[in-house]
C-alpha positions in Angstrom: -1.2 78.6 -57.2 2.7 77.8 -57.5 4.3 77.5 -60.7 7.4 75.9 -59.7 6.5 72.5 -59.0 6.7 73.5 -55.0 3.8 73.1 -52.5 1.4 75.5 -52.0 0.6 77.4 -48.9 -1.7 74.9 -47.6 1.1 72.3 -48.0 0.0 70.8 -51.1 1.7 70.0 -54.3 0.1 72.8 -56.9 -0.9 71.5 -60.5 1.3 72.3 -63.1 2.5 71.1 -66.5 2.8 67.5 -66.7 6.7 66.8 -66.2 7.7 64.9 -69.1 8.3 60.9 -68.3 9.9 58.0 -69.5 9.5 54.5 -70.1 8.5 52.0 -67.3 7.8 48.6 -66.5 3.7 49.6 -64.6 2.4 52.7 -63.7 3.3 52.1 -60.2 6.8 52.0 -61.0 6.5 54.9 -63.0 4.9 57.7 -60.5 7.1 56.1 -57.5 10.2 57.5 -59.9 8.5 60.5 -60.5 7.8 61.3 -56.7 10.8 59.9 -55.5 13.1 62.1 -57.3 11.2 64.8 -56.8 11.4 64.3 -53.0 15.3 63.9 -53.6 15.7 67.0 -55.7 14.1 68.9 -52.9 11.3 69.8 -55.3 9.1 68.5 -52.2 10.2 69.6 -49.2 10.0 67.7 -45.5 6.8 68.5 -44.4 5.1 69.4 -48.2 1.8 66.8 -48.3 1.4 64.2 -51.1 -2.4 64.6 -52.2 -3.2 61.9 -54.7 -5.9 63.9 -56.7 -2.9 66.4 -57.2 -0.5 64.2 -58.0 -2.8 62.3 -60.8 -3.2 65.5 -62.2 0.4 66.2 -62.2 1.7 62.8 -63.9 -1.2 62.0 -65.5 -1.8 59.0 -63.6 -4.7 57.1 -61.7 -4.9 57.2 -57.8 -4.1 53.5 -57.7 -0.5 53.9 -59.0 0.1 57.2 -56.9 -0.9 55.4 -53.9 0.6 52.4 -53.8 3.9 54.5 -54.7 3.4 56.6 -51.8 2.9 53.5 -49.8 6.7 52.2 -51.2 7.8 55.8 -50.1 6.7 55.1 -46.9 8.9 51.4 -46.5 11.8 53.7 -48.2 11.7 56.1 -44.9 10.9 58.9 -47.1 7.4 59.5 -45.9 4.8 59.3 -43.2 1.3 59.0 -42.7 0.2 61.7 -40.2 -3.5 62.0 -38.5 -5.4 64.3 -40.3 -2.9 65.3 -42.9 -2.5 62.2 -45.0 1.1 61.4 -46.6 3.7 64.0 -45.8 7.3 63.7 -47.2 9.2 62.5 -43.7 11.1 65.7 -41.6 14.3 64.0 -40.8 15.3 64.9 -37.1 19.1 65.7 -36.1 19.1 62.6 -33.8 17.7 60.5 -36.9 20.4 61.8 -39.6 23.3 61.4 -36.6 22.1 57.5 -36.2 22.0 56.9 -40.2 25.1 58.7 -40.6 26.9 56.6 -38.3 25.7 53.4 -39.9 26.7 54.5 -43.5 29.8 55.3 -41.8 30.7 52.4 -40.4 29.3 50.4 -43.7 31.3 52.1 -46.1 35.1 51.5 -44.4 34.2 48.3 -44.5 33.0 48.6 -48.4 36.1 50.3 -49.1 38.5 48.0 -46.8 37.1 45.0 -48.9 37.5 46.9 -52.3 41.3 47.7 -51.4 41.5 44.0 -51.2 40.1 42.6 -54.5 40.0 46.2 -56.6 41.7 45.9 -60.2 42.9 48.2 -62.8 39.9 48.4 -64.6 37.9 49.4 -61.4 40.5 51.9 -60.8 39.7 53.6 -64.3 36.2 53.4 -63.6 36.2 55.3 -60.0 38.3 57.8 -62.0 35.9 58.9 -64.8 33.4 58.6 -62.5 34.9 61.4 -60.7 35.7 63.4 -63.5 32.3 63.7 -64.2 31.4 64.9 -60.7 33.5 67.4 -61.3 32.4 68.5 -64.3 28.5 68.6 -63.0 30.0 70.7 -59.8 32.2 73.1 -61.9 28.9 74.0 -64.3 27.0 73.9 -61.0 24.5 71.2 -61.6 24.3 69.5 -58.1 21.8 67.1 -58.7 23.7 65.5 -61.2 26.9 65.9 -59.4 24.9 64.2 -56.4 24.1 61.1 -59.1 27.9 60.5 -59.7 28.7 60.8 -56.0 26.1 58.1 -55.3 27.6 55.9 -58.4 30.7 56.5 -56.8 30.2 54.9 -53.2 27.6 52.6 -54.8 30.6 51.2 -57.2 32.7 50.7 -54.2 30.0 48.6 -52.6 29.9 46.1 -55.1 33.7 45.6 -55.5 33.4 44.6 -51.6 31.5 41.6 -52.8 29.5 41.1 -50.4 25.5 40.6 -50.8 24.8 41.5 -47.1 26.3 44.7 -47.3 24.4 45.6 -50.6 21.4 45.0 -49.1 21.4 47.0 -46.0 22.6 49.4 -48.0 19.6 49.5 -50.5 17.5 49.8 -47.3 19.1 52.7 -46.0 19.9 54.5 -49.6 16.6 56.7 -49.8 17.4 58.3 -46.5 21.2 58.4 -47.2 20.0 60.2 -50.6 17.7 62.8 -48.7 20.5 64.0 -46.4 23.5 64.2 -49.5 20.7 66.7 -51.4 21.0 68.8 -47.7 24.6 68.4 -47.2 25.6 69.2 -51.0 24.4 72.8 -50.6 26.2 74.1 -47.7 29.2 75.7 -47.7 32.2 74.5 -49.5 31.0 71.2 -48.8 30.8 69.9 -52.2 34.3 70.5 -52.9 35.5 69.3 -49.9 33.9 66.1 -50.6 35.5 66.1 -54.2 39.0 66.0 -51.8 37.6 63.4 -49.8 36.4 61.4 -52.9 40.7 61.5 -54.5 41.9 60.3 -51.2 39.5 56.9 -50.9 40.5 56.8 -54.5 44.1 57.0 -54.1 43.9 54.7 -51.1 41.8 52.1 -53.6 44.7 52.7 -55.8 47.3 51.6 -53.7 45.3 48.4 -52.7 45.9 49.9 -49.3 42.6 48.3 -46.8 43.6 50.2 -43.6 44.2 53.9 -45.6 40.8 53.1 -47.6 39.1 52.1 -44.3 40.2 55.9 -42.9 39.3 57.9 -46.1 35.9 56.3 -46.2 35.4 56.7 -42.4 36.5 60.2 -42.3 34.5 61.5 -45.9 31.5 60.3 -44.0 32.3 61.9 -40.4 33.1 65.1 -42.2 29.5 65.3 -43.9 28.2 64.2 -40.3 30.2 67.1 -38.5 29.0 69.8 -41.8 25.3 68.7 -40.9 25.6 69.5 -37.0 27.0 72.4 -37.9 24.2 73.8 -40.5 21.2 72.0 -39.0 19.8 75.0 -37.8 19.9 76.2 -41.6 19.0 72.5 -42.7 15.8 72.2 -40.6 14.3 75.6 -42.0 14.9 74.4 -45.7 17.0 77.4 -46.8 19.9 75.1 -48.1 
C-alpha cells in the first residue's frame, strides 16, 4: 500500500493519514477542496481512479460529500466517468491542451489590453508584490505555491479588465487552465522564463501601454503553448 498519498498499482488512491483540513461552509465543499487540490498538486495523476470508500477513509468523510464533489469535478473538466472504472482524474490530450491554450490566449490579451486602459497606481503595486512573492516560492523551490501567485497574478489582471463576461468564461475554463500550469511549471527553465514573461506584461501595465500589454500577454501564453508541444512526450508519461 502507498504511503505517499499516490495511487496504488490497481489505480486506486491508497489509505493514509487523514490530511489535515480546514474550515468549510458543508462537507461537500470541504472534500471537493480536498480532491481538487490534490488533483492540481499532481498528488493524483491523469488516469489515478477516485474510489469513494477510499476517499472517505482518507478525509474522513461520508460517500455523499465525496460523490457529489466528484460529480463538481466532473462539470470542472477535471474528471471522467469511464465504463467499468468509475471516476478517473481526466487525461488531457495534446489536441485538448492546444484548444484551451489558444482560448486563454486569446482571453488574456484582451484582460491585459483592458487593464492597460483603466490600471492605477495602486494596482501597479499590487502586480508587483505579487511577483515578488513568486519569486520567492521559485527561488526556495516551492512550485506549488509559486503556481498560487502566478494564478493570482493573471487572475488580478482579469478583474482590472472589468468585464463580468470575461470573468466568467474564465472561471469555466480555470480548473483545466490550473491542470496544465502544474505540467508546464516543471519542465525545463520554464518557470523562470515565465517570471521574464510575467515583468514584461507588468511593465507594459506600467506604461498604460494596451497594444504592448496585448503582445506580452499573447506571447507568455504562446510560449507555455510551444514548451508543452515540445515536452508532451515527457508530459503524457507523468515524469514532469
Amino acid at each position: 500500500m502507498a504511503s505517499d498519498g499516490r495511487a496504488s498499482a490497481t489505480g486506486e488512491l491508497a489509505t493514509e493519514e487523514p490530511l489535515k483540513v480546514q474550515r468549510f461552509p458543508n462537507l461537500t465543499e470541504q472534500a471537493y477542496h480536498l480532491l481538487r487540490q490534490e488533483i492540481l498538486s499532481r498528488r493524483l495523476r491523469a488516469g489515478d481512479r477516485l474510489v469513494e470508500r477510499t476517499l472517505g477513509d482518507r478525509y474522513r468523510l461520508s460517500k455523499t460529500p465525496i460523490r457529489e464533489a466528484i460529480a463538481r469535478l466532473e462539470r470542472d473538466g477535471l474528471v471522467v466517468i469511464v465504463p467499468s472504472q468509475g471516476a478517473v482524474v481526466r487525461r488531457l490530450a495534446l489536441g485538448e491542451v492546444k484548444d484551451l491554450l489558444e482560448c486563454r490566449q486569446a482571453l488574456d490579451a484582451f484582460a491585459a489590453r483592458r487593464a492597460a486602459e483603466r490600471i492605477q497606481r495602486e494596482d501597479v503595486v499590487e502586480l508587483e508584490q505579487m511577483l515578488v512573492a513568486a519569486e520567492r516560492e521559485r527561488v526556495n523551490g516551492s512550485p506549488e505555491r509559486y503556481r498560487e501567485h502566478d494564478a493570482a497574478f493573471h487572475a488580478r489582471i482579469r478583474e482590472m479588465a472589468s468585464n463580468a463576461t470575461l470573468l466568467r468564461v474564465m472561471e469555466s475554463l480555470e480548473s483545466q487552465v490550473r491542470l496544465v500550469m502544474t505540467s508546464t511549471t516543471g519542465l525545463p527553465g520554464r518557470v523562470g522564463a515565465s517570471m521574464e514573461e510575467h515583468r514584461r506584461i507588468l511593465e507594459a501595465l506600467r506604461a498604460k501601454d494596451p497594444d504592448a500589454a496585448a503582445l506580452a500577454a499573447s506571447e507568455h501564453v504562446a510560449r507555455m503553448l510551444e514548451a508543452v508541444e515540445e515536452y508532451w512526450p515527457v508530459i503524457e508519461r507523468g515524469d514532469i
